[in-house]
N, C-alpha and C positions, 0 to 999 in steps of 0.2 A: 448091614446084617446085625452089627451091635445092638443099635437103636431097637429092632423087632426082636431079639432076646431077651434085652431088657425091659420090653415092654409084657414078653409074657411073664415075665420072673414078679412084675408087677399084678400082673391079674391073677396069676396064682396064689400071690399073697392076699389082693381081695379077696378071692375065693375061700381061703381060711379065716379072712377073719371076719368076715361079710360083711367089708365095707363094699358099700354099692356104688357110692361119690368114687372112691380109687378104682373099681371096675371100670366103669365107666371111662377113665381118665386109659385106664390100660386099652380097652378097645380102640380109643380114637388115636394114642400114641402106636399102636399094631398096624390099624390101618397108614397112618403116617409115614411110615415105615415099608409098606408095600407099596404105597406109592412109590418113594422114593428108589426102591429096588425096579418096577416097570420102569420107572424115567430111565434109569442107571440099562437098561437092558433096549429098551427104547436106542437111546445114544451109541450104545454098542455096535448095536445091528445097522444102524444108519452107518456108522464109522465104516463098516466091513463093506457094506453096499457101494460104500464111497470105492474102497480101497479096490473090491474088484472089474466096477466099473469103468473104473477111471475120473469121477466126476470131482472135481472141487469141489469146496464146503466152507 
């Protein structure tokens, strides 16, 4: 959740000062960042599946 805060606190700052190279850098570190949070949510829910199932892992 850090990582995609601080990647908008980045593109904001592009936004002021209209650098397009640090925009740029900000969108693909945001997307980065949501990746990482699906995987993270991904894992969870597998976790919980496991746990009510019963199933090893």
């Amino acid at each position: 959740m850090f990582q995609r805060m601080a990647a908008q606190l980045k593109r904001e700052a592009a936004l002021l000062t209209g650098d397009r190279l640090m925009a740029a850098e900000a969108r693909s570190e945001e997307a980065e960042a949501d990746l990482c949070l699906t995987w993270y949510a991904i894992m969870d829910t597998t976790r919980r599946i496991r746990l009510v199932y019963g199933v090893s892992g």
